[in-house]
PDB file of N, CA, C and O in Angstrom, chain B, residues numbered from 101:
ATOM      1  N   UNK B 101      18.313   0.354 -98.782  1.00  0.00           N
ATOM      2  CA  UNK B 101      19.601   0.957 -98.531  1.00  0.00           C
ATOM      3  C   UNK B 101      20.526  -0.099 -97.918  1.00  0.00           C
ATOM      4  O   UNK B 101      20.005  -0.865 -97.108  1.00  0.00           O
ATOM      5  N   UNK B 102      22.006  -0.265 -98.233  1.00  0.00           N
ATOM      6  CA  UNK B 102      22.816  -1.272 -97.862  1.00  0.00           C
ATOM      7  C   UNK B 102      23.144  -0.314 -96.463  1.00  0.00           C
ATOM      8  O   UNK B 102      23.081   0.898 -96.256  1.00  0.00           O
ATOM      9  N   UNK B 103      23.540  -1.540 -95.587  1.00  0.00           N
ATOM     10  CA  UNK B 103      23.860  -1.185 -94.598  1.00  0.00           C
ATOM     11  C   UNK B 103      25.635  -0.811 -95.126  1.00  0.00           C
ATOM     12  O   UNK B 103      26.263  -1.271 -96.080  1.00  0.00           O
ATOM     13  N   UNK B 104      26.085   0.262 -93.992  1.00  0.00           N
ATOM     14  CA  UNK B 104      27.449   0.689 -93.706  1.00  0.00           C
ATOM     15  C   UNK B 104      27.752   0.252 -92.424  1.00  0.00           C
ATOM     16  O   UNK B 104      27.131   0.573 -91.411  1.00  0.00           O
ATOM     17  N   UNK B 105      28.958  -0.671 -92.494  1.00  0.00           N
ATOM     18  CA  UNK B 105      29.279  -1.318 -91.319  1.00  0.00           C
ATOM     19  C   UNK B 105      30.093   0.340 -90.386  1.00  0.00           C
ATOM     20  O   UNK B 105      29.906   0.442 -89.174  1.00  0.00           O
ATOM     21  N   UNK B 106      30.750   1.220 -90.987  1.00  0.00           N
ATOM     22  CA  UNK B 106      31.539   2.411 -90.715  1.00  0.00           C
ATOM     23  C   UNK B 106      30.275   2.659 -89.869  1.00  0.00           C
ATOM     24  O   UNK B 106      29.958   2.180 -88.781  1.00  0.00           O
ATOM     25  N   UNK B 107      29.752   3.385 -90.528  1.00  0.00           N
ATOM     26  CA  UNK B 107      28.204   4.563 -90.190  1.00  0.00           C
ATOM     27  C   UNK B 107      27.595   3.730 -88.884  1.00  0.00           C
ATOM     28  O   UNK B 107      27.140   4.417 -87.970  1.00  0.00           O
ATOM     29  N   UNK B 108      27.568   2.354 -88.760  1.00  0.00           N
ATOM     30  CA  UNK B 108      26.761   1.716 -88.000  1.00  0.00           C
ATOM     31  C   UNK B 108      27.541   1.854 -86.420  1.00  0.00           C
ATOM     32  O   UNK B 108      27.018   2.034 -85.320  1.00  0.00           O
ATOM     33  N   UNK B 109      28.842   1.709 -86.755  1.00  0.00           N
ATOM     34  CA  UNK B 109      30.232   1.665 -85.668  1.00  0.00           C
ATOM     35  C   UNK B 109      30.287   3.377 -85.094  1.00  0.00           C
ATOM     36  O   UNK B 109      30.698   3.791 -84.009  1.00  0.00           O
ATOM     37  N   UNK B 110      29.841   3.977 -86.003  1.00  0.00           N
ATOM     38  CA  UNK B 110      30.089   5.610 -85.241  1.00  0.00           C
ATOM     39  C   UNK B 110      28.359   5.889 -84.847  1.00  0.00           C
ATOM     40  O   UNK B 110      27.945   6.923 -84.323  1.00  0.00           O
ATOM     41  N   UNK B 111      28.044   5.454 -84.991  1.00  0.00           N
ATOM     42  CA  UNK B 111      25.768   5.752 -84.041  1.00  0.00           C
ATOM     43  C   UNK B 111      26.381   4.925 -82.983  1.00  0.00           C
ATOM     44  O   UNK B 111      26.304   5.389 -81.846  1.00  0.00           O
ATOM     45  N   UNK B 112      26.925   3.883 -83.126  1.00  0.00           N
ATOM     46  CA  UNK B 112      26.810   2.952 -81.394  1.00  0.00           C
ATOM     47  C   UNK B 112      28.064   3.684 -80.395  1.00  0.00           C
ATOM     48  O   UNK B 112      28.142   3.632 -79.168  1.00  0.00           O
ATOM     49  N   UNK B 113      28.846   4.261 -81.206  1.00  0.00           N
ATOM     50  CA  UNK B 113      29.804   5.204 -80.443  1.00  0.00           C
ATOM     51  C   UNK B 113      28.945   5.951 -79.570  1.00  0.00           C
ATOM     52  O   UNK B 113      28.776   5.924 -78.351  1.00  0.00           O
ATOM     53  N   UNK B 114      28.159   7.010 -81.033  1.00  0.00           N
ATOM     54  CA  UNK B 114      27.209   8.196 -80.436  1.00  0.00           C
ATOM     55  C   UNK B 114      26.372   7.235 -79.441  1.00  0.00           C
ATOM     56  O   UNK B 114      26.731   7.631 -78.332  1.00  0.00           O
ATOM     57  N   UNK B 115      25.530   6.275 -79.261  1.00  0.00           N
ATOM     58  CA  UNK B 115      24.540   5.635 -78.485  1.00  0.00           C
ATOM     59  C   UNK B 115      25.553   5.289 -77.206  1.00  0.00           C
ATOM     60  O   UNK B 115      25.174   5.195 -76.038  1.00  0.00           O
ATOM     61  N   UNK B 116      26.480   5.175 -77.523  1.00  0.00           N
ATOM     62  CA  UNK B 116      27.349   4.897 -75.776  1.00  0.00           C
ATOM     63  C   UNK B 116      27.451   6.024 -74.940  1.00  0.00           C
ATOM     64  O   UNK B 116      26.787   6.147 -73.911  1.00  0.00           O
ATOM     65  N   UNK B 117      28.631   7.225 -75.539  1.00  0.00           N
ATOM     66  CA  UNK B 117      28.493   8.524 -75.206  1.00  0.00           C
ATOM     67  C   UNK B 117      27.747   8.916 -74.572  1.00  0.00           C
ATOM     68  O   UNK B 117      27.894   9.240 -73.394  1.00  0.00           O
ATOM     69  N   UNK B 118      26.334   8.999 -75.511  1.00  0.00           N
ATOM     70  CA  UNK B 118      24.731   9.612 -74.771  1.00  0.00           C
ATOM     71  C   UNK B 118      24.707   8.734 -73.638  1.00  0.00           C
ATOM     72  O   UNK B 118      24.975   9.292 -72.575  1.00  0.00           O
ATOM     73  N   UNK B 119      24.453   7.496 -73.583  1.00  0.00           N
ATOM     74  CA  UNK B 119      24.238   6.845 -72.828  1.00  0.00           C
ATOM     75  C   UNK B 119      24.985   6.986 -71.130  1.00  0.00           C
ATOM     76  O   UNK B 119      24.537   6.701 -70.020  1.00  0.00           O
ATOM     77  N   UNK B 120      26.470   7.634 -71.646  1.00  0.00           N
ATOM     78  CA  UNK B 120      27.032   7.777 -70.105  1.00  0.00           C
ATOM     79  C   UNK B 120      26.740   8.793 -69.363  1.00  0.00           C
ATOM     80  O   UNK B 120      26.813   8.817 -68.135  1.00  0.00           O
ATOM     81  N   UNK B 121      26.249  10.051 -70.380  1.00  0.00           N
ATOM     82  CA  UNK B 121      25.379  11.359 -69.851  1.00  0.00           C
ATOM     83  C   UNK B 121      23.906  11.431 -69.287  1.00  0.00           C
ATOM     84  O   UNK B 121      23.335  12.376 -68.742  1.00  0.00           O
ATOM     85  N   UNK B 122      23.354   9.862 -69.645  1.00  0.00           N
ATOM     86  CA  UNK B 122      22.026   9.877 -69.121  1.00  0.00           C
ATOM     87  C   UNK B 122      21.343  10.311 -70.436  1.00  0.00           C
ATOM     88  O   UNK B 122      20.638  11.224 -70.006  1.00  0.00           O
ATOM     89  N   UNK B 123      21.188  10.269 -71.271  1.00  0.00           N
ATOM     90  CA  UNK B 123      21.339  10.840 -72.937  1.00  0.00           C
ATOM     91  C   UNK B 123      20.450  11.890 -72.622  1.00  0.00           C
ATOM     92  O   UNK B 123      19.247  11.810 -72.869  1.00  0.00           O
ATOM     93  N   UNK B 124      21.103  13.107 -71.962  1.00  0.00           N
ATOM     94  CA  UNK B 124      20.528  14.225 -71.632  1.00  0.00           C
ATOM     95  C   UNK B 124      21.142  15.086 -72.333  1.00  0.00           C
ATOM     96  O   UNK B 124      22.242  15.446 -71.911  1.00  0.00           O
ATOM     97  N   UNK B 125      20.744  15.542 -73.316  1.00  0.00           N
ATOM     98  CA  UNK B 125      21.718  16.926 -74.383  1.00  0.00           C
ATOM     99  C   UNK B 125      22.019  18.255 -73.377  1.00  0.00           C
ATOM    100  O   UNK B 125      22.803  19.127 -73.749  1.00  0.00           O
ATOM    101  N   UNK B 126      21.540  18.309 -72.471  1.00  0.00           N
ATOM    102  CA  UNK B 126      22.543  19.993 -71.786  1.00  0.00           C
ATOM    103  C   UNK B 126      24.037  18.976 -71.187  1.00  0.00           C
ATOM    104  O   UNK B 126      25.197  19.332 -71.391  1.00  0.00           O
ATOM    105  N   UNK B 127      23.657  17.745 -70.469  1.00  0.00           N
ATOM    106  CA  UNK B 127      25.149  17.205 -70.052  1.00  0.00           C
ATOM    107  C   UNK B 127      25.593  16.997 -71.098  1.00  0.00           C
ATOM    108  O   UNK B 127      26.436  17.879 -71.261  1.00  0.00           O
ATOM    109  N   UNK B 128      25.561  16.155 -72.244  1.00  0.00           N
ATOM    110  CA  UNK B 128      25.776  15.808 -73.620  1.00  0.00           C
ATOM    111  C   UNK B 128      27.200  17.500 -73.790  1.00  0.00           C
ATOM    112  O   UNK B 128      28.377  17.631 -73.454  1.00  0.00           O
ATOM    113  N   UNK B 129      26.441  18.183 -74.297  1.00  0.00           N
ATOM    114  CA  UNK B 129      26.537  19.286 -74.657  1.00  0.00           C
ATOM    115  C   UNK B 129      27.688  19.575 -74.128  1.00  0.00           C
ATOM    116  O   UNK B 129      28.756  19.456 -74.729  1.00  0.00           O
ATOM    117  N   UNK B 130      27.522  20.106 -72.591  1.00  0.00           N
ATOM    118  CA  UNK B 130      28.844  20.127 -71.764  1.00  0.00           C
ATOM    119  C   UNK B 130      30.064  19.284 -71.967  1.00  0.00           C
ATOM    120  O   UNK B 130      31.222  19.606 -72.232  1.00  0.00           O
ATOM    121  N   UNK B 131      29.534  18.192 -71.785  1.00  0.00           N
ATOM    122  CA  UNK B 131      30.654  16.965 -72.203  1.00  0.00           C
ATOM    123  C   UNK B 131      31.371  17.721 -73.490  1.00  0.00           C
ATOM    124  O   UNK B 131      32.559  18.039 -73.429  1.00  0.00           O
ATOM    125  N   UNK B 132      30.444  18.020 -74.829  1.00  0.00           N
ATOM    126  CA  UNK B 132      31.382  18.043 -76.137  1.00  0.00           C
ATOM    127  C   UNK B 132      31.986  19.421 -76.075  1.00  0.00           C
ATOM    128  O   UNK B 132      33.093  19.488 -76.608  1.00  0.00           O
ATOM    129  N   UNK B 133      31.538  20.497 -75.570  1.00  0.00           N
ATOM    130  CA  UNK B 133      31.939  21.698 -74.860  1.00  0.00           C
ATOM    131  C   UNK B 133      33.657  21.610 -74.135  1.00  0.00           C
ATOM    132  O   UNK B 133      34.655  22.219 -74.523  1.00  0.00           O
ATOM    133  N   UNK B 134      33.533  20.662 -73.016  1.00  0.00           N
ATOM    134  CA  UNK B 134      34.382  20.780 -72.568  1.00  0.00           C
ATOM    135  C   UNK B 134      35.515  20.069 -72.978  1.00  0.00           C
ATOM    136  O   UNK B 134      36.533  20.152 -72.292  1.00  0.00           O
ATOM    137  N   UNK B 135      35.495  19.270 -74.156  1.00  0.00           N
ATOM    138  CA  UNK B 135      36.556  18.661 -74.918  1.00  0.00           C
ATOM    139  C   UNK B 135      36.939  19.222 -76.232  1.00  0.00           C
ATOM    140  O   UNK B 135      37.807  18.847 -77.020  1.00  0.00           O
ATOM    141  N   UNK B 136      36.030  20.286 -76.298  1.00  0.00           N
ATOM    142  CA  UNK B 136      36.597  21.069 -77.641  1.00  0.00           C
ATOM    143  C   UNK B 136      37.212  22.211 -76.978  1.00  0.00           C
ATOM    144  O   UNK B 136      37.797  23.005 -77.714  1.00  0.00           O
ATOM    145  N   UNK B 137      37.183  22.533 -75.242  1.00  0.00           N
ATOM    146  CA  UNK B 137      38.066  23.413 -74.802  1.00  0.00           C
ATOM    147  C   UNK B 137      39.350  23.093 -74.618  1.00  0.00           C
ATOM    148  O   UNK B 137      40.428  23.561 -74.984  1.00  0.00           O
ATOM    149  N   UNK B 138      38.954  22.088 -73.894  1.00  0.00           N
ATOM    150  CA  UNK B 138      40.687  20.958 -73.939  1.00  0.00           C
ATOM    151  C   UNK B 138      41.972  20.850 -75.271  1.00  0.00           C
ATOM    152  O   UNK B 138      43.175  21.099 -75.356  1.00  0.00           O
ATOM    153  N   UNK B 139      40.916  20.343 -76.155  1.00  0.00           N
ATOM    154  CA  UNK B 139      41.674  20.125 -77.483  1.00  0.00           C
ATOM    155  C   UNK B 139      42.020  21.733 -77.970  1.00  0.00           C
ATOM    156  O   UNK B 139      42.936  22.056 -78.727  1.00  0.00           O
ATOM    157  N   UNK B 140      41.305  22.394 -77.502  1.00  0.00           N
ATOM    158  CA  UNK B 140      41.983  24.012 -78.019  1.00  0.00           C
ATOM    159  C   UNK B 140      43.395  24.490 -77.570  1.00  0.00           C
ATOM    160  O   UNK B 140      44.374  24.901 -78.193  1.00  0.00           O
ATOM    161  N   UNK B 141      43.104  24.260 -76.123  1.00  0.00           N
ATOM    162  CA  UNK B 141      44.214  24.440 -75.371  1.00  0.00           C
ATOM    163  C   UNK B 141      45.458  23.492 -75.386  1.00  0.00           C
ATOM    164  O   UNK B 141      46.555  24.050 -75.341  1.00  0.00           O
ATOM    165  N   UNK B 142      45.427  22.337 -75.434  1.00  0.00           N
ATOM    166  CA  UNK B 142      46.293  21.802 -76.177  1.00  0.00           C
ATOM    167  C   UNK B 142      47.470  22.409 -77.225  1.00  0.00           C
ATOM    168  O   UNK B 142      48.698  22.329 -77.196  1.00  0.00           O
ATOM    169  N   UNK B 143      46.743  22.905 -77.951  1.00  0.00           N
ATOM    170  CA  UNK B 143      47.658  23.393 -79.226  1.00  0.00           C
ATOM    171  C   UNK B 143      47.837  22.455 -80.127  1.00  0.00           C
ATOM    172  O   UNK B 143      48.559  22.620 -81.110  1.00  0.00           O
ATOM    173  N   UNK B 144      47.007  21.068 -79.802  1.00  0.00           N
ATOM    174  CA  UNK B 144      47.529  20.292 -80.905  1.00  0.00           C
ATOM    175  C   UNK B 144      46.801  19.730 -82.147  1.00  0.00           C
ATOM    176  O   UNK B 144      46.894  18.687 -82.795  1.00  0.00           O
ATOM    177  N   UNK B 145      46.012  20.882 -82.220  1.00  0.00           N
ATOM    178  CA  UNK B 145      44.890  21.235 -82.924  1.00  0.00           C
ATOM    179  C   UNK B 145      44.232  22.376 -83.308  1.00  0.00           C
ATOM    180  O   UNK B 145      43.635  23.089 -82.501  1.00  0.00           O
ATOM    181  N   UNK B 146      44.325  22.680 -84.913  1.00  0.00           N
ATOM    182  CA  UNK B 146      43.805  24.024 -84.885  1.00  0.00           C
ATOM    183  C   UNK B 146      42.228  23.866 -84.927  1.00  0.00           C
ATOM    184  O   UNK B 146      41.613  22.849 -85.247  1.00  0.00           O
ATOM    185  N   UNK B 147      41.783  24.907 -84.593  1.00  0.00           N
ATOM    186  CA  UNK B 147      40.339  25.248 -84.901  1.00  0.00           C
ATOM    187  C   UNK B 147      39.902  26.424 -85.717  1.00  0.00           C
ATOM    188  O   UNK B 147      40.455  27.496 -85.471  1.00  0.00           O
ATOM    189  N   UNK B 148      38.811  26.368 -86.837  1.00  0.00           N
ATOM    190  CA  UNK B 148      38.236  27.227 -87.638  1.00  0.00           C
ATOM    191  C   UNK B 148      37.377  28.004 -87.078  1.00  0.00           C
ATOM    192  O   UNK B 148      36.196  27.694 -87.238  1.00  0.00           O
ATOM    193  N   UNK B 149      37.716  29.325 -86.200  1.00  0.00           N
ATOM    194  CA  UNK B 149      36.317  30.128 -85.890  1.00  0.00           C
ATOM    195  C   UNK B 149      35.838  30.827 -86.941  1.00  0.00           C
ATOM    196  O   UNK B 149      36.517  31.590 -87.627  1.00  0.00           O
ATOM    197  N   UNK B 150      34.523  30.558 -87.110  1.00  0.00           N
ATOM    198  CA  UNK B 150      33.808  31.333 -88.348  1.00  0.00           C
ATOM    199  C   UNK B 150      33.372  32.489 -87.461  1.00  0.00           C
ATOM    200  O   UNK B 150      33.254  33.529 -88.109  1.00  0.00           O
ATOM    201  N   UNK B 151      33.148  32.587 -86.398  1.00  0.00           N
ATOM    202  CA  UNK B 151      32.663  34.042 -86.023  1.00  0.00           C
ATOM    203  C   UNK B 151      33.701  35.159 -86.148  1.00  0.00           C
ATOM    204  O   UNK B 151      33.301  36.313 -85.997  1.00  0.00           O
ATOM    205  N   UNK B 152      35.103  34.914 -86.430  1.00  0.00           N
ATOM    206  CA  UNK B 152      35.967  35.957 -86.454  1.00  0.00           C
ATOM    207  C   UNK B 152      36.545  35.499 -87.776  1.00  0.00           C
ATOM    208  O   UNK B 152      36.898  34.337 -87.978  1.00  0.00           O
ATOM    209  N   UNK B 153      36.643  36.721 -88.890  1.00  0.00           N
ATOM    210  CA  UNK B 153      37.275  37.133 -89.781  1.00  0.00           C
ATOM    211  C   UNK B 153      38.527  36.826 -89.671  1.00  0.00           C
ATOM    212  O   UNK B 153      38.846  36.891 -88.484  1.00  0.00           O
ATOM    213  N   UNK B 154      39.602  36.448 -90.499  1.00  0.00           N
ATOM    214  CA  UNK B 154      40.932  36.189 -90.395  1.00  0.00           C
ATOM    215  C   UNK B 154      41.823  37.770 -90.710  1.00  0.00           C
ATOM    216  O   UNK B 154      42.768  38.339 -90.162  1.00  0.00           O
ATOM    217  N   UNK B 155      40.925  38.069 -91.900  1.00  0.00           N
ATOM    218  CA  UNK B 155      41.717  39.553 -92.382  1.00  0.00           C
ATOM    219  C   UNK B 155      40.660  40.326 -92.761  1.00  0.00           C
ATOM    220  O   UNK B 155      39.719  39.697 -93.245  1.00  0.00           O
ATOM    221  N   UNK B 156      40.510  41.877 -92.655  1.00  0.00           N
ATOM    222  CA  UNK B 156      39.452  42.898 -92.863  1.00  0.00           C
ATOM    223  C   UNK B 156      39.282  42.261 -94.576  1.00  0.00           C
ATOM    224  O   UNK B 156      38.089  42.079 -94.823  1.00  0.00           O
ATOM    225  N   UNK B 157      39.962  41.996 -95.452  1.00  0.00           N
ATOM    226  CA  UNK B 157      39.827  41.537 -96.578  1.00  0.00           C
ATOM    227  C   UNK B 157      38.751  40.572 -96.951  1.00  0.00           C
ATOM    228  O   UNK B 157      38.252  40.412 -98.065  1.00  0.00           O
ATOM    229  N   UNK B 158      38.407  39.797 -95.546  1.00  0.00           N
ATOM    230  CA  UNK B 158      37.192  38.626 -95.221  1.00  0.00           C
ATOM    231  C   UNK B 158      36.207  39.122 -95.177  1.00  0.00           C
ATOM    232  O   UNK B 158      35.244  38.421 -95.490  1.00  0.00           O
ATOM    233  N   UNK B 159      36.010  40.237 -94.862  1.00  0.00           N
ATOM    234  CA  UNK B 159      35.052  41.211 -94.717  1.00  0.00           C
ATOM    235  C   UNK B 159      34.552  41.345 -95.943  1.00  0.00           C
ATOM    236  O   UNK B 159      33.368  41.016 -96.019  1.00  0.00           O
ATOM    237  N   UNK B 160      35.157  41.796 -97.147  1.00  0.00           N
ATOM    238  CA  UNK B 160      34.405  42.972 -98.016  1.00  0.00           C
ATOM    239  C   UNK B 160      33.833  41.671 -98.957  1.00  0.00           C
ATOM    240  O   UNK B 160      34.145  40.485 -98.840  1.00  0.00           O
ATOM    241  N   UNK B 161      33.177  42.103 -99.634  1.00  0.00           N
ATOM    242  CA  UNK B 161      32.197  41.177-101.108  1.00  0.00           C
ATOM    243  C   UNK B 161      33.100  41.198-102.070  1.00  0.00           C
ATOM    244  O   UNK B 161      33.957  42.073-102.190  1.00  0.00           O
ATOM    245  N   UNK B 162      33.030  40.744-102.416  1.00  0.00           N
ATOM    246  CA  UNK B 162      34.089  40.301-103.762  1.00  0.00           C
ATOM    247  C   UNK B 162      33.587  40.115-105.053  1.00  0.00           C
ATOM    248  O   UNK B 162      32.376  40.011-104.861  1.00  0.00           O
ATOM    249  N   UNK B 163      33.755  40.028-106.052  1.00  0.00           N
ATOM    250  CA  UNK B 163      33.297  40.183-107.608  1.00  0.00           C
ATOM    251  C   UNK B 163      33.652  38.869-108.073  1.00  0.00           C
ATOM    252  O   UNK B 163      33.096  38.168-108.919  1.00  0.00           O
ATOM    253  N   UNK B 164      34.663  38.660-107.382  1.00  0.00           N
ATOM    254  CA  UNK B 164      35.179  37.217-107.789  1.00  0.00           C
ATOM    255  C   UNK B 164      36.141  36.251-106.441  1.00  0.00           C
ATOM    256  O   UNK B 164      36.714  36.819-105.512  1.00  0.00           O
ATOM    257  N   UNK B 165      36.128  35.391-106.554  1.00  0.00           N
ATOM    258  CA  UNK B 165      36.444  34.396-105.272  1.00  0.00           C
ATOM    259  C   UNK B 165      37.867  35.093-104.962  1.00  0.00           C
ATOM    260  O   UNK B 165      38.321  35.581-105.997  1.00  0.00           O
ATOM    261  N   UNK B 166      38.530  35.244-104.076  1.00  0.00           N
ATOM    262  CA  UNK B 166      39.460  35.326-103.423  1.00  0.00           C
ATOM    263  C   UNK B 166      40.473  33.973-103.755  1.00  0.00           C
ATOM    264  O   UNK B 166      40.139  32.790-103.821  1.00  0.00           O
ATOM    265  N   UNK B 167      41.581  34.473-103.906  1.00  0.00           N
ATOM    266  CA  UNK B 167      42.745  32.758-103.986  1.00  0.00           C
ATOM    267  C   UNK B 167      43.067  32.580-103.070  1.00  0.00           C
ATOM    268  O   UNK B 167      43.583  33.329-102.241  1.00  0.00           O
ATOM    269  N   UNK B 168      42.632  30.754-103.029  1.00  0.00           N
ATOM    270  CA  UNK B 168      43.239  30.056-101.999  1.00  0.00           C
ATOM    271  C   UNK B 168      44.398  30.444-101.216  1.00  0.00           C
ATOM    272  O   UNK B 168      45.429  30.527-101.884  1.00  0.00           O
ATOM    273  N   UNK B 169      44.534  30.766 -99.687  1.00  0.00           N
ATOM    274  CA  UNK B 169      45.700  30.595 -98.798  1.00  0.00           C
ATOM    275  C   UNK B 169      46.508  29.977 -98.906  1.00  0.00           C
ATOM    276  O   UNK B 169      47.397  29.967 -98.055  1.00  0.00           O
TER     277      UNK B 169
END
């Protein structure tokens, strides 16, 4: 497999990150937790919740795909 200089630059990101948490995934966790609360609140960014339906229409089964928004 050829190396990806990209792919290689975003693991040593991830390996720093961990690294400032003690690469403990509950702090980890918190950490990404509390910056996806931030960026919510912001407003300067939307977010996709899949746990909530947009319209009762999301709801029902369909026979055929729904058109794009």
């Amino acid at each position: 497999m050829n190396p990806d200089p990209l792919i290689d630059e975003i693991r040593e990101v991830r390996r720093i990150i961990s690294a400032e948490f003690g690469h403990d995934p509950r702090r980890l966790v918190a950490h990404y937790m509390e910056r996806q609360r931030k960026l919510r609140e912001s407003g300067e960014h939307k977010f996709y919740d899949s746990r909530q339906p947009e319209s009762e229409s999301d709801l029902v089964l369909h026979d055929k795909p729904s058109k794009p928004r």
